[in-house]
N, C-alpha and C positions, 0 to 999 in steps of 0.2 A: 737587410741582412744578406742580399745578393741569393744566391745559391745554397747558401749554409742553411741548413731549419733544422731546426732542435725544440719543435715539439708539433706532433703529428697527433690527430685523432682517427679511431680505426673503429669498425663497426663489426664484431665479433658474436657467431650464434655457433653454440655447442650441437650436435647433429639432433635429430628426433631419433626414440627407439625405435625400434622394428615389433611389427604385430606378433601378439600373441598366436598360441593356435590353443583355442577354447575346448575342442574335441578333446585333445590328448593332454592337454595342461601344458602345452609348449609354454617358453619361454621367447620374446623377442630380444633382440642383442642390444647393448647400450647404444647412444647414439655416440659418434666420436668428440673427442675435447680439442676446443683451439688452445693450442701451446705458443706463448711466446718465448725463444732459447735466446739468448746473447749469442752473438759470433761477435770474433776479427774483424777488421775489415766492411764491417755493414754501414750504410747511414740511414739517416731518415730519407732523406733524398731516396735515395734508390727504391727505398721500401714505395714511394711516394708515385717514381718514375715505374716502377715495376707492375703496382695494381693501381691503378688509378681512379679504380672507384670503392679503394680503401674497405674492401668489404670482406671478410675469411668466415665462410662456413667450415663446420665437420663434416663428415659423410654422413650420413643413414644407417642405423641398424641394421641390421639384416631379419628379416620374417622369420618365425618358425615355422617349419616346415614338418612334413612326416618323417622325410631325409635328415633335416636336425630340429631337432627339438629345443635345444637352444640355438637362438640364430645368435650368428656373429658379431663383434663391438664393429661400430662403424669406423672408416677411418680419420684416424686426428688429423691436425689441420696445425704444423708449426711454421711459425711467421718467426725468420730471422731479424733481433734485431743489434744495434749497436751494443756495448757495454758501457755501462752508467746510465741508464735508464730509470726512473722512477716513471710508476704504470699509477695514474689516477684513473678514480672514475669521472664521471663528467661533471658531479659537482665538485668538484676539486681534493675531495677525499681519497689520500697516497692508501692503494691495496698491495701494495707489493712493489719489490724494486730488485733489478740484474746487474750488480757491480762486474763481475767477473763472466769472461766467457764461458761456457757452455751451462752456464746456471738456466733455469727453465723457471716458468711462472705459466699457474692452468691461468687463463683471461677467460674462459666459458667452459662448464662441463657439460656435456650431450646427455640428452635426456633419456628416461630407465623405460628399459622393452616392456611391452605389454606381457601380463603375468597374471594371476590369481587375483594378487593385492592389488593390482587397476582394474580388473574387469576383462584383463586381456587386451585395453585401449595403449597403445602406449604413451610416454610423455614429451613432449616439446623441450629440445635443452635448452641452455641458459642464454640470454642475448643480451647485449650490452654494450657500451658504445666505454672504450677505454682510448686515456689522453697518454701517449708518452710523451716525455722530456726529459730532455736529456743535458743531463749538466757531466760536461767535461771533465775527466781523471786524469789529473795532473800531478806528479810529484809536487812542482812549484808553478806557482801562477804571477804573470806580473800584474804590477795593481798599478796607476798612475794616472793622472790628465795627459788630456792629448798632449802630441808634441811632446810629451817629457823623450822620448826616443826607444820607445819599449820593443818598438819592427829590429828598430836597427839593433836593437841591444840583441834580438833574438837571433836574427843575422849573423851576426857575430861568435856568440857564443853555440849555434848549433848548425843545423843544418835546412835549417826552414826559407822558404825565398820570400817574407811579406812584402805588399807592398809597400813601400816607402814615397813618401814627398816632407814637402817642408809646411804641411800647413795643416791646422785641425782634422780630427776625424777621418785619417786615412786609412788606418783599420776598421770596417762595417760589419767584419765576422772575425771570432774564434783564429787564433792560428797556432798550431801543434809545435812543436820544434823538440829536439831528442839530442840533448849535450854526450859525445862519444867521450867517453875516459882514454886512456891510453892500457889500461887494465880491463877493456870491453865492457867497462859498466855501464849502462844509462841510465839516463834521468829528464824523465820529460818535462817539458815547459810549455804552458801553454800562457800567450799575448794577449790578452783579452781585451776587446773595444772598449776604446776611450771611458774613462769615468766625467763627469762632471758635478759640480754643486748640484744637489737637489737630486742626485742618480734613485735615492733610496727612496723618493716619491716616486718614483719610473719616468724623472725627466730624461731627456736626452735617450741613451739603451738601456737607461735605470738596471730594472730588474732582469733582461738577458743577458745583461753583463756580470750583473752578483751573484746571480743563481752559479755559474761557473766557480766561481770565488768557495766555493761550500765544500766542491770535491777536490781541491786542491789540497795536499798537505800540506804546504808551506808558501806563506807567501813574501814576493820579493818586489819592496816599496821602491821603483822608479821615479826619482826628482828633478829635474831640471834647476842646477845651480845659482842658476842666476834669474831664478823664478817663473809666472807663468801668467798670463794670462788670456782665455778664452775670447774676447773682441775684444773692439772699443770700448761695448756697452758696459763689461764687467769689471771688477774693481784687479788692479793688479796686485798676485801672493807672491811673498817672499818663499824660499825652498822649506822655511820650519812651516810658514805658516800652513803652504801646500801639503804637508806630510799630516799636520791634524785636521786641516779638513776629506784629507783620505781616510785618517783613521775615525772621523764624525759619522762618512756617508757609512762605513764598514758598520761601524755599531749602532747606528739606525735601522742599517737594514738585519742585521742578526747579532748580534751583541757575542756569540761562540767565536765567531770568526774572527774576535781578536786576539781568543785566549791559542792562536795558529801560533805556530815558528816564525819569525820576520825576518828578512834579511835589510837594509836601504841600500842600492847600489845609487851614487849620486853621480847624474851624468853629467856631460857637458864641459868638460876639467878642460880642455882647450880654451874656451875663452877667457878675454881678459877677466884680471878680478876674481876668478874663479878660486884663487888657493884663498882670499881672505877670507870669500863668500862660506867657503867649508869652515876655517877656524872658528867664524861667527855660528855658522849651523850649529859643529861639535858642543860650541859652549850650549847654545839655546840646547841642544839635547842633551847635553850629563843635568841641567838645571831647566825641566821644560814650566813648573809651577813660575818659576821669575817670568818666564815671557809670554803667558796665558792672555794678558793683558792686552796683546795688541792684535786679539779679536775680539769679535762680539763676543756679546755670552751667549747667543744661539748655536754658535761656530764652534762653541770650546767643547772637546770630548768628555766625556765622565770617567774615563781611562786613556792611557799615552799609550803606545803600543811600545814595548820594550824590543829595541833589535837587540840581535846576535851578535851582530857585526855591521859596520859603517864600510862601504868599501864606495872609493870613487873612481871614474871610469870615465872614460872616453870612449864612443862608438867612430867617432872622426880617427883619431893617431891610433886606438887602440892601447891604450893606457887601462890597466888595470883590470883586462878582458881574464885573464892566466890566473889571478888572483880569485875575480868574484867568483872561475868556475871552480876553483880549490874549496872558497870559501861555499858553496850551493851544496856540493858533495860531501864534507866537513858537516855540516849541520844536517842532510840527509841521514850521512850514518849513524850519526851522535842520536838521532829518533830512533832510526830503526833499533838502536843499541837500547835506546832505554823502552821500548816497548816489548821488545825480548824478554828485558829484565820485569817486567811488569806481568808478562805470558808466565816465567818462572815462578813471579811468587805466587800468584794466583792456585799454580799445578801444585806445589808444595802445600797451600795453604788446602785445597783439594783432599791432597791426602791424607795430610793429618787430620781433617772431621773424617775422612772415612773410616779412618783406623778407630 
């Protein structure tokens, strides 16, 4: 994954109280809480490059004294981290999760000052060893086999610089991209490394590549026209056949993830062949039960995934680039619109049990 990490384990202790004071019934002060906040702008990396022995205490209580008889909360201990975050604990059980910046999660509370009801001792905070990981927030995410051309698709349509070559697995990390409207809207895109057969066992980037797949809202199926195949060793797919074993490896790995928005931008419209190869796709998709037959039956999905829209494209002449970012926006708002309308009935349905 080069530089890119998206999932970091952190060894987190809430502070100790502060001593009682037995003579006068003092109170000791709590120990302080580690705070994990979302920012902007953060990664794991950095968090990674910054403390290096990944360890965040709180402060210490404060004593009670004869000057204060309650002593002071110690102080909190907040660790910035990315947004999209899911915080497990070490056996893999999710205790909380930061979508959104400035959202906050306690990962340890400090432990209670000595007092009456301890004996005056005070207590030890909380310690724990917490996993983040972080899966990517994306309006739309592209999905495909290598080579189908998802760098270059992204290139194009935003402002992202991925790598690019002509051959398997050039993308090994995550790549952002943000399409500018001409009405200052954006819409983020994130490229996500290669899928291949068997991804939902965690062959090949399996499960760092899906996991991404989850916080997208919409995804957009990348094909290569005139089909694909991964070596020598592997069998060569036709562009329908390629699209179901995309939507196989999707609903193996979480079966939600198809009930997404689709788009298929199908690439590669420059080469020869290319327009019959589409009219044959088109049919194989308005009737995909007639062509089931020429996979296995381990290969064939238990649901097709229904697109929005078919749009073909060229990342080489730039054929059909103007189009699919009309069409990504189009089907953006078309969600945002009908989830409003969902917000609505909801608040009305609200008020009328109030009433």
């Amino acid at each position: 994954y080069g530089n890119f990490i998206d999932d970091l384990r952190l060894y987190v202790r809430g502070g100790t109280g502060g001593m009682g004071y037995p003579r006068l019934g003092g109170e000791g002060g709590r120990g302080g809480d580690v705070w994990l906040v979302a920012r902007e702008r953060t990664t794991l990396k950095g968090i990674r490059d910054r403390y290096p022995q990944k360890r965040f205490v709180a402060g210490t209580g404060a004593n009670s004294s004869v000057r204060a008889l309650k002593g002071e909360k110690g102080k909190d201990c907040e660790v910035h981290v990315p947004p999209g975050i899911s915080v497990l604990c070490d056996d893999g059980k999710q205790i909380g999760e930061l979508n959104a910046a400035g959202e906050r999660f306690l990962a340890a509370r400090g432990g209670l000052g000595g007092s009456l009801a301890t004996n005056f001792v005070p207590c030890k905070g909380q310690r724990r060893i917490v996993r983040l990981d972080l899966k990517l927030i994306a309006d739309v995410g592209l999905v495909g086999f290598p080579n189908a051309g998802k760098s270059s698709l992204l290139s194009k349509i935003s402002h992202a610089k991925p790598q690019i070559a002509n051959y398997a697995f050039t993308t090994i990390q995550p790549e952002l991209g943000k399409i500018m409207y001409a009405d200052y809207k954006q819409v983020a895109v994130a490229d996500l490394p290669g899928l291949i057969e068997g991804a939902h066992a965690n062959k090949g980037m399996g499960h760092k590549f899906l996991k991404h797949v989850e916080r997208t809202k919409q995804l957009l199926l990348v094909v290569d026209i005139s089909g694909f195949q991964l070596s020598v060793k592997t069998q060569f797919r036709t562009a329908f056949e390629t699209i179901l074993l995309l939507t196989k490896e999707l609903e193996l790995y979480k079966e939600e993830l198809l009930t997404k928005p689709a788009l298929l931008a199908v690439n590669k419209m420059d080469l020869p062949c290319a327009k019959d190869n589409l009219n044959e796709l088109r049919k194989q998709l308005q009737n995909p039960q007639d062509f089931l037959h020429l996979l296995q039956e381990e290969m064939i999905p238990a649901n097709t995934l229904e697109f929005k829209d078919v749009i073909p494209v060229s990342t080489y002449t730039g054929e059909g680039i103007e189009e699919l970012k009309a069409c990504i926006r189009k089907s953006i708002d078309e969600e945002a619109e009908q989830e409003n309308e969902e917000y609505r009935k909801k608040k009305l349905l609200l008020l009328r049990t109030s009433e």
